[in-house]
VMD Tcl script that draws the C-alpha trace (Angstrom):
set ca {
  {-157.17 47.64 11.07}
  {-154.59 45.34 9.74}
  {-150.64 46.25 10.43}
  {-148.64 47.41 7.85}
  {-145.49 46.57 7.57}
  {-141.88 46.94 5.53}
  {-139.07 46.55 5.11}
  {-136.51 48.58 5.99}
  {-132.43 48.48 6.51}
  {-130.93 50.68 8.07}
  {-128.88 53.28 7.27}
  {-127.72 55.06 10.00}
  {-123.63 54.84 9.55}
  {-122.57 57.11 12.44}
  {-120.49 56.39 15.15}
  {-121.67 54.83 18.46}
  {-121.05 58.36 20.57}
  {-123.85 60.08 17.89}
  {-126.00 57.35 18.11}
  {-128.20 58.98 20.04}
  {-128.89 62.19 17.80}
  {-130.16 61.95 14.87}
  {-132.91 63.49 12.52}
  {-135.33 61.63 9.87}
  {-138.33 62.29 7.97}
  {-141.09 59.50 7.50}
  {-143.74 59.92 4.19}
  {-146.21 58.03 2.54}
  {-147.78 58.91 -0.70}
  {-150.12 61.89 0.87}
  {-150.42 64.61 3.55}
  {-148.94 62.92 6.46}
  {-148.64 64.88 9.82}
  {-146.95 64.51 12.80}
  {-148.62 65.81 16.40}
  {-147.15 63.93 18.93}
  {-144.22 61.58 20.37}
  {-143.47 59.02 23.06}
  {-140.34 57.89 24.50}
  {-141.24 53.89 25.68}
  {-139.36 52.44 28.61}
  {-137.29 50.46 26.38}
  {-136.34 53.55 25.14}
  {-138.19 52.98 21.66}
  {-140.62 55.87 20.25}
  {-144.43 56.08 19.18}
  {-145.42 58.81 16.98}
  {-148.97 60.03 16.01}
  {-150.43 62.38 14.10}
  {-152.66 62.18 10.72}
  {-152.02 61.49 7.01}
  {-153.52 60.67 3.69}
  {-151.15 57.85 2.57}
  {-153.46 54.89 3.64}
  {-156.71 56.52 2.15}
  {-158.01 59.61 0.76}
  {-159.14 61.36 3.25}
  {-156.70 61.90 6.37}
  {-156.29 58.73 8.91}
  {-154.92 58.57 12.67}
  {-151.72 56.59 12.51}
  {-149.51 55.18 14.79}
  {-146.16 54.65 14.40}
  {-143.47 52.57 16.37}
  {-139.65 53.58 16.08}
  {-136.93 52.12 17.64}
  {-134.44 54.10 19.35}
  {-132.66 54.90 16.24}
  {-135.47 56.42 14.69}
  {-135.81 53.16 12.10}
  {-139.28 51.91 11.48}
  {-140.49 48.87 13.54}
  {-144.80 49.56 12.14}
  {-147.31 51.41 11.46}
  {-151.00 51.36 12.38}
  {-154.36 53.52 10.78}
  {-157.38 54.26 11.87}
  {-160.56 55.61 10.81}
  {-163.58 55.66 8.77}
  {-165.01 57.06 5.69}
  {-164.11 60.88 6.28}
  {-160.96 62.47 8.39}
  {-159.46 61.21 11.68}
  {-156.72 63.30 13.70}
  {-153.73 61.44 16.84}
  {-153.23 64.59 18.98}
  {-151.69 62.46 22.15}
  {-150.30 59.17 22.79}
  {-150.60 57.47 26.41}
  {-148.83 54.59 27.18}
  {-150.56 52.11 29.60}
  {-147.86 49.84 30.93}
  {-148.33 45.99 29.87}
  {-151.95 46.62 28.51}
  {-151.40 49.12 25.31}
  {-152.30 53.06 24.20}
  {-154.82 55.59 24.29}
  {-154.78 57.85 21.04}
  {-156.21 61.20 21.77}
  {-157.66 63.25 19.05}
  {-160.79 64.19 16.77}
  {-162.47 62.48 14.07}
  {-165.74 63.75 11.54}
  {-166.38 60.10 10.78}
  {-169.19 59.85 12.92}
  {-171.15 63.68 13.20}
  {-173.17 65.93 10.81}
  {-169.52 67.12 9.04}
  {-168.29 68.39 11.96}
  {-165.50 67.25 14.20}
  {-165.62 65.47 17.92}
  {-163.22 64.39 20.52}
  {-162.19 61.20 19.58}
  {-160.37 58.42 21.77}
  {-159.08 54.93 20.62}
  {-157.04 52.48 22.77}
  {-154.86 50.00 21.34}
  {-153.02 46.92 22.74}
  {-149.06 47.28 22.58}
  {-148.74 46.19 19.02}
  {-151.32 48.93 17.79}
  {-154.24 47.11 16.87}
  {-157.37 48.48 17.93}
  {-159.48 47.57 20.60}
  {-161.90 50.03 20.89}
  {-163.03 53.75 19.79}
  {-165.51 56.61 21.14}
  {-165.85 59.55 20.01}
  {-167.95 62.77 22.00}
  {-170.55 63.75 19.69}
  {-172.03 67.18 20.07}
  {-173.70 69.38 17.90}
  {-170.82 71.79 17.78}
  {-167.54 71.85 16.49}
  {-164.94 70.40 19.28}
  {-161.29 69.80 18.80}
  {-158.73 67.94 20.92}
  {-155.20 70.13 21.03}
  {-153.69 68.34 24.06}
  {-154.14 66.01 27.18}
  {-152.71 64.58 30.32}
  {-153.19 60.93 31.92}
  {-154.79 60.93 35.63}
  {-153.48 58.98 38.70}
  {-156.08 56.29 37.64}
  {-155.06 55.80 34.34}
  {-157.86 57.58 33.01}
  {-157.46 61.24 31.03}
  {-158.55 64.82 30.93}
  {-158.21 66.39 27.11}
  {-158.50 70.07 26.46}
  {-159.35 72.06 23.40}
  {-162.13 74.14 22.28}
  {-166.04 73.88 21.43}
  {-167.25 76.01 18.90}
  {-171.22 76.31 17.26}
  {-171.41 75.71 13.99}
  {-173.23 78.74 13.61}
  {-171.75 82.09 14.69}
  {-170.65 81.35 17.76}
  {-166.69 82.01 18.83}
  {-165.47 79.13 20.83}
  {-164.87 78.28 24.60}
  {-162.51 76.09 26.13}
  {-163.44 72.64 26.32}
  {-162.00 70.07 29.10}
  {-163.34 66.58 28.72}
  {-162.28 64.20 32.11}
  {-162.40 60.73 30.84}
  {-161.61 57.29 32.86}
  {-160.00 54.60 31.75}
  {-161.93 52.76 29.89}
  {-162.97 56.49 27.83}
  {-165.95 56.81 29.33}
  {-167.38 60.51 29.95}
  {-166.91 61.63 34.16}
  {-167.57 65.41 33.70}
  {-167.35 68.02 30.31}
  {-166.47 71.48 31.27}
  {-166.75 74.40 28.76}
  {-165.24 77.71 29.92}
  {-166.09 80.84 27.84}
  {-165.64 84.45 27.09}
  {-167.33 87.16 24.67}
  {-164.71 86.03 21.80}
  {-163.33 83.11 20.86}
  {-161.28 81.52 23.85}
  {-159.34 78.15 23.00}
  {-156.96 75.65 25.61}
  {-154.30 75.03 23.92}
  {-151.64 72.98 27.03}
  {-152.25 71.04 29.87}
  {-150.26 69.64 32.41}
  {-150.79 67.23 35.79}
  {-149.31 69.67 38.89}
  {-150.01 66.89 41.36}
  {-151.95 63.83 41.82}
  {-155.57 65.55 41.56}
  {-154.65 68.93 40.12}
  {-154.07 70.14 36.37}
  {-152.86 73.39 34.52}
  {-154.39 74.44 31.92}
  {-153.52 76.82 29.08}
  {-154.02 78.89 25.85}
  {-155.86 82.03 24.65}
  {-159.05 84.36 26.28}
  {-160.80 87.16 24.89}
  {-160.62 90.15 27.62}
  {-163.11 92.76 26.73}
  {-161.51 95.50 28.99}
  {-158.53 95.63 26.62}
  {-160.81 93.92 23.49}
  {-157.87 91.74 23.28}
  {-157.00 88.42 23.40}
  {-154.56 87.47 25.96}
  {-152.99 84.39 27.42}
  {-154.58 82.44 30.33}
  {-153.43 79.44 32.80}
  {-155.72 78.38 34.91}
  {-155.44 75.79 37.71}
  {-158.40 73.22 38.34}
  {-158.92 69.96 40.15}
  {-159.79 66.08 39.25}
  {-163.63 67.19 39.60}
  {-163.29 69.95 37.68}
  {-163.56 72.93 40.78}
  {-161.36 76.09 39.13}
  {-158.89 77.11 41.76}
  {-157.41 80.22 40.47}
  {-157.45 81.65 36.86}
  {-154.78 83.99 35.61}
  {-154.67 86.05 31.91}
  {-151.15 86.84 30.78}
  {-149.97 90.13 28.55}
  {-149.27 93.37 30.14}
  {-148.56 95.03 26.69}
  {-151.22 95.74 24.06}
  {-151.65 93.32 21.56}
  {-152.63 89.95 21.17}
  {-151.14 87.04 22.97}
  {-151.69 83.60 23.28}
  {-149.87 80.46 25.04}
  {-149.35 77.90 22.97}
  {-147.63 75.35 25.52}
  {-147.12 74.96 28.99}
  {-144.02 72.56 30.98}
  {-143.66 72.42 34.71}
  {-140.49 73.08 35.96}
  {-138.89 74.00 39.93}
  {-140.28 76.97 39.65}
  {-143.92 76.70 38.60}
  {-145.40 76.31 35.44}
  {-143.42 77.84 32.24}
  {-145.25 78.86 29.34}
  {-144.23 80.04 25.96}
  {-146.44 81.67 23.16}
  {-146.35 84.88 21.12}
  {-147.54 87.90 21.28}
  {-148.61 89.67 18.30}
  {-147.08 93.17 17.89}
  {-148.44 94.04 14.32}
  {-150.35 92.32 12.09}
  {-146.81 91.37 10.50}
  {-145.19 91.02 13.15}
  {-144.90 87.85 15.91}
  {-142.73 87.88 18.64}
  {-141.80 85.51 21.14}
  {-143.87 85.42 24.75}
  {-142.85 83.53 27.54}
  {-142.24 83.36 31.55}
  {-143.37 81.55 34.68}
  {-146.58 81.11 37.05}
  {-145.95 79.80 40.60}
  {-148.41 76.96 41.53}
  {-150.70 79.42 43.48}
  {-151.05 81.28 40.85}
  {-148.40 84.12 41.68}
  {-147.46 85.61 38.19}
  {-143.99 85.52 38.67}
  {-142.14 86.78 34.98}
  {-143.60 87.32 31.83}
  {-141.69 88.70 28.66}
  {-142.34 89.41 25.35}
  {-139.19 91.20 24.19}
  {-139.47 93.31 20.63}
  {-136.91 91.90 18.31}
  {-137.07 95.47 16.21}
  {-137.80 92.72 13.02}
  {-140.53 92.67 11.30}
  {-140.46 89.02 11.50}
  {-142.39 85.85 12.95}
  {-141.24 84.33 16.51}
  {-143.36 81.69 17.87}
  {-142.78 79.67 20.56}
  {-145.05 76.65 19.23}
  {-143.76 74.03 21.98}
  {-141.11 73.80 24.86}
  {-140.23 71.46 27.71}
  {-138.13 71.21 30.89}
  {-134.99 69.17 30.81}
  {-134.40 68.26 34.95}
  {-131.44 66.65 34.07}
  {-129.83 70.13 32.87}
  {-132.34 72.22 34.44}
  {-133.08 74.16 31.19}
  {-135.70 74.53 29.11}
  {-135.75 73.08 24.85}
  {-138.15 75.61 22.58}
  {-139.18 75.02 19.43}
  {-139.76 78.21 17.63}
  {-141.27 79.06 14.80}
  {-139.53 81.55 12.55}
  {-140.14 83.66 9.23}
  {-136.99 83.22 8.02}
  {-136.19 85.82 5.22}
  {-132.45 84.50 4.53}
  {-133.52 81.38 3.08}
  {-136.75 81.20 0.87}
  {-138.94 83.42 0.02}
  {-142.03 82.83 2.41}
  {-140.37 80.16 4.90}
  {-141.73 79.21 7.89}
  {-138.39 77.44 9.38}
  {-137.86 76.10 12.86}
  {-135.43 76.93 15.77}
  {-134.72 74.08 18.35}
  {-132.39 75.67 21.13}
  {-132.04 76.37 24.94}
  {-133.85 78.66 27.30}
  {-133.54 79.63 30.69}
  {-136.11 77.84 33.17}
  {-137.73 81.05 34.66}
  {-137.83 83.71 31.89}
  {-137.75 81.55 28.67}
  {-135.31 83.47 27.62}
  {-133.03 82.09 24.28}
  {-129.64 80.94 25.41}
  {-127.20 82.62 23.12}
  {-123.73 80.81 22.26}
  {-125.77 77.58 23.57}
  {-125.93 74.98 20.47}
  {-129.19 74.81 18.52}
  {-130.53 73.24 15.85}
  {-132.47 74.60 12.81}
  {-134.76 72.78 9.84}
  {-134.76 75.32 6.71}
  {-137.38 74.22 4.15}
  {-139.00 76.28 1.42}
  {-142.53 76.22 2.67}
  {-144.10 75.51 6.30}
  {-142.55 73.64 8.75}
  {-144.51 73.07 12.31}
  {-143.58 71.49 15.81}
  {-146.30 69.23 16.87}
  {-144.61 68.39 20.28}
  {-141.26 68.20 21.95}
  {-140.82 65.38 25.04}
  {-137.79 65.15 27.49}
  {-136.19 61.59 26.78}
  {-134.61 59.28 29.62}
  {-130.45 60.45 28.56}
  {-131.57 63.78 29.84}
  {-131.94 64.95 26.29}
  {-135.19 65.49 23.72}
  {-137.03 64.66 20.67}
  {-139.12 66.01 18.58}
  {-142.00 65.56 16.09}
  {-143.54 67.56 13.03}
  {-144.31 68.56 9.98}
  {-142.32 69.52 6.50}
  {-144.81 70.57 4.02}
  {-141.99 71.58 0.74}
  {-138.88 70.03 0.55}
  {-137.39 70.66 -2.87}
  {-133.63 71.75 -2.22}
  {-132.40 69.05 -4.63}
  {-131.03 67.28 -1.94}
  {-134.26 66.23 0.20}
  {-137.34 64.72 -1.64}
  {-141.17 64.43 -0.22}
  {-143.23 61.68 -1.17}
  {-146.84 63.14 -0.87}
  {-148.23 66.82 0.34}
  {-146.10 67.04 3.31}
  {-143.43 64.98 5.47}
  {-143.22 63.77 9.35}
  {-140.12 65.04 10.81}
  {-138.40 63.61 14.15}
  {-135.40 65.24 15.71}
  {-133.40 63.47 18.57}
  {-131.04 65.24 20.56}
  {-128.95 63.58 23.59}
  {-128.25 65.39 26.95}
  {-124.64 66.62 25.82}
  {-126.59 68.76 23.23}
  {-123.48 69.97 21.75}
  {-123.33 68.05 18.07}
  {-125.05 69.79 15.78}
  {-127.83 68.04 13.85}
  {-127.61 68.10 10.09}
  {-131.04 68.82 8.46}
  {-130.85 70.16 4.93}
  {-128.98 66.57 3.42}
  {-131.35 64.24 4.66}
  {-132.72 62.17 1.98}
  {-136.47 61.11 2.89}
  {-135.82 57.35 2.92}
  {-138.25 55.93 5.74}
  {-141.84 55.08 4.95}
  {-144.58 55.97 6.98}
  {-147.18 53.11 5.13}
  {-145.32 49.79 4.79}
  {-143.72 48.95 1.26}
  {-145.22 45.52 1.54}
  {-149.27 47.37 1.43}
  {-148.35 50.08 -0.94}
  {-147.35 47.36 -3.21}
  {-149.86 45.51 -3.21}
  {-152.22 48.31 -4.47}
  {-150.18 49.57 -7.58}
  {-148.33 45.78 -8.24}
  {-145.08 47.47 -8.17}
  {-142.64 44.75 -8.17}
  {-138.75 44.57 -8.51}
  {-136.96 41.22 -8.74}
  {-134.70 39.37 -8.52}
  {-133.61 41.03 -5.16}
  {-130.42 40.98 -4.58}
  {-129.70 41.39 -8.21}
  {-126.76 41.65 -9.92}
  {-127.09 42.13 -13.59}
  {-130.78 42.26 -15.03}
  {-133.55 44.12 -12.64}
  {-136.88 43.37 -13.81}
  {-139.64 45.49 -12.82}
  {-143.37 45.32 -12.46}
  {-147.01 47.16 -12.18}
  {-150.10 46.80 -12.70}
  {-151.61 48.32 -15.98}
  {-149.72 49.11 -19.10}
  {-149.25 53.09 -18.34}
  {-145.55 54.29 -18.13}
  {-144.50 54.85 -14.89}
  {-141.18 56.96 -13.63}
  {-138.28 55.04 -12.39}
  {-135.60 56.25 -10.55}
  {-132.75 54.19 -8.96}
  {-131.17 56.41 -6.15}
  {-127.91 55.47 -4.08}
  {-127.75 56.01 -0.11}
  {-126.82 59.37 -0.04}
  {-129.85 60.30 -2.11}
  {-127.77 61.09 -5.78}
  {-130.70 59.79 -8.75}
  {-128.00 57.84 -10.95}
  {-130.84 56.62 -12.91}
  {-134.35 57.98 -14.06}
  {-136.35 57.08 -16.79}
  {-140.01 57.38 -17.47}
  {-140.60 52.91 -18.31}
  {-143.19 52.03 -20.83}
  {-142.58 48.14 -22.05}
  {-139.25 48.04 -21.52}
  {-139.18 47.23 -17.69}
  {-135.65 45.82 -17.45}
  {-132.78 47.96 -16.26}
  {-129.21 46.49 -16.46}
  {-127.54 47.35 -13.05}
  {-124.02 45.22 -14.00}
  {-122.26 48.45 -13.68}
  {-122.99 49.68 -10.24}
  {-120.98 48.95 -6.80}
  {-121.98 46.40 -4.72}
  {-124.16 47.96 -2.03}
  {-128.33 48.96 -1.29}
  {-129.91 51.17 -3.57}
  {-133.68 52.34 -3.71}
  {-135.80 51.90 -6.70}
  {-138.31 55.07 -6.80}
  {-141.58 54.12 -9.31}
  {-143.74 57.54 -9.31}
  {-142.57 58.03 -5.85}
  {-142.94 54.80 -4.13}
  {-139.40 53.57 -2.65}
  {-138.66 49.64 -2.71}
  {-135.23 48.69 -1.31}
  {-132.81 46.86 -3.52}
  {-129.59 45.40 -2.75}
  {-126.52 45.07 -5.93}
  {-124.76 42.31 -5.97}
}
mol new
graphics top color blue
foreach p $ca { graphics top sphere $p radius 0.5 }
foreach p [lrange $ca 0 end-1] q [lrange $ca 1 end] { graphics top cylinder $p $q radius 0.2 }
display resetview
């Protein structure tokens, strides 16, 4: 696969003491996904996930940010049907491993898949797990030799429900053990982490036929796979599941939900001591017929607290919005940490954590998903946007969301370009800006100033000259049906 890049200036204008907060979407022109992010020693990001703005069916891309959240490139990878990045691993001086799934390769149905790149992102090899069932890859740890264990779940294709899958790979991806772990309904893992140097946690949801329920489970295994103890989690009726697991001084915290009506989420969470002592677990009832889900969390040492990222049905804002809650928790109970600061992302439409990651200032980030974004003020390129939220260890600036104008690409301008012939020149201009595509079809042209105000938009047939004499000196973005090119007024 062949690097795409753009380019890209930066716009970040805030002072040096916010410089490390901040909060921007990346889109191409398709569904584009995030799952997962990586904080780099230097203090630079990766961030993976899946998106349709390379080719029609959904790709696994890789992105590098610096530590400003501007775009540094962008990698795919794939083959004729739909690949998924669940996990990045970072493999000092040598390159990644991308966790995740891919159809490419099976009968229609999806298999682990793992690709390792060299530090620049291009590939240098890929294997994917073929089996006649459906398996998918939800989350993974790296092993004290560099190799990896994923978990997920393995499901027939036929009539089957599905049973926790753990796949132990080494290092250069190839199969040491598969482990499948099952009930008589559908059990999934859903969070692992590494407890010590040859043991692992795992997580998610089991069917208990006593209480024909499902419930949440941890269980704690070692690096050949021998279960040591196995614990299911939800006292009250209902179902429950854990959705994400962070170790902490305590033990292992977990957060989930627990399902009080069919209408009717609320948040689950508490602590496991590493020999499996259940020591808390709460699932308070808000009174609200509402959602609460704690999607993903993690343990800041620095501040010996705990970040959440909750999922919320949010009935103040849009209709049917699915908004999300980044804020503080205690590290034993989970508890939310009232008068603490927090930050929320209100869209019209669903909006999804794919991970959350302590960062080396003591702080967070975060990556996911924006599927509608149509306030007027924000503006989505394809079917849905990557979101990434940075947050220092002070914590205590609060993070504007709802005026972010979606100005970073996840595809490079320079590739994008090249398909439709979209062309702007000269560039700088000052008077007369010509513009270009292929075909003779009118196209919609918008020029659009740095705070995201359209102060031009026209749909261009012949007449693909726009006289910019009368704007301030400054960079602008030309939008043709969508695709952003920089431009800087003279």
């Amino acid at each position: 696969m062949r690097v795409l890049i753009f380019f890209l200036l930066l716009l970040n204008v805030a002072p040096c003491s916010a410089q490390s907060r901040f909060y921007k979407l990346y889109s191409g022109n398709g569904f584009d996904n995030g799952s997962d992010i990586v904080e780099l020693p230097d203090k630079s990001f990766l961030v993976g996930g899946s998106s349709g703005s390379w080719e029609q069916n959904a790709q696994g891309y890789l992105m590098k940010l610096d530590s400003l959240g501007s775009y540094i490139w962008s990698q795919a990878y794939g083959a004729q049907e739909s690949e998924e990045i669940k996990r990045i691993f970072f493999r000092p001086g040598l390159g990644y491993y991308l966790a995740g799934m891919s159809n490419s390769w099976s009968n229609g149905n999806y298999d682990p898949m793992l690709i390792f790149t060299d530090l620049d992102g291009n590939q240098q090899w890929i294997k994917t797990y073929q089996h006649p069932a459906w398996e998918r890859i939800h989350d993974g740890v790296q092993t004290l030799d560099t190799g990896l264990v994923l978990v997920g779940q393995r499901q027939a294709a036929v009539g089957a429900a599905s049973d926790v899958l753990i796949l132990r790979l080494d290092k250069n991806g190839d199969t040491l053990w598969t482990k499948t772990l099952g009930s008589e309904g559908p059990d999934c893992a859903n969070s692992i982490v590494r407890v010590s140097d040859t043991t692992y946690a795992v997580a998610g949801q089991w069917f208990v036929a006593d209480s024909n329920a499902l419930k949440g489970f941890i269980t704690l295994f070692t690096d050949n796979g021998q279960m040591l103890w196995f614990d299911t989690l939800g006292a009250l009726s209902g179902e429950f599941s854990i959705l994400d697991i962070t170790m902490n001084l305590y033990g292992i915290q977990f957060g989930g939900y627990h399902l009080a009506s069919p209408t009717d989420y609320d948040k689950f969470s508490g602590s496991v001591a590493l020999d499996g002592n259940i020591l808390t677990q709460v699932a308070p009832l808000d009174l609200i017929v509402s959602d609460d889900i704690i999607q993903q969390l993690a343990y800041l040492p620095q501040q010996d607290l705990t970040i959440l990222g909750i999922q919320v049905l949010n009935s103040n804002t849009f209709s049917e919005p699915f908004d999300l809650y980044f804020g503080y928790a205690d590290a034993f109970y989970g508890y939310w940490l009232t008068g603490w600061p927090s930050t929320t992302i209100l869209n019209q439409g669903m909006d999804v954590i794919g991970n959350i990651s302590p960062t080396q200032d003591g702080g967070f980030v975060a990556v996911g998903t924006n599927s509608i974004i149509v306030d007027g003020q924000n503006q989505l390129n394809g079917g849905s946007n990557i979101f990434v939220i940075k947050i220092d260890a002070d914590g205590s600036a609060y993070i504007q969301t709802d005026t972010v104008f979606t100005t970073n690409q996840l595809v490079g301008i320079e590739s994008l370009t090249h398909e439709l012939g979209l062309q702007i020149f000269p560039n700088p201009c000052a008077e007369k800006l010509n513009l270009a595509w292929n075909g003779v079809e009118p196209r919609d042209v918008k020029i659009i100033d740095i705070q995201g105000n359209t102060i031009y938009q026209k749909n261009q047939s012949f007449d693909k000259i726009i006289d910019i004499s009368s704007l301030a000196s400054g960079m602008y973005f030309v939008s043709i049906d969508q695709t952003m090119l920089p431009l800087i007024k003279n």
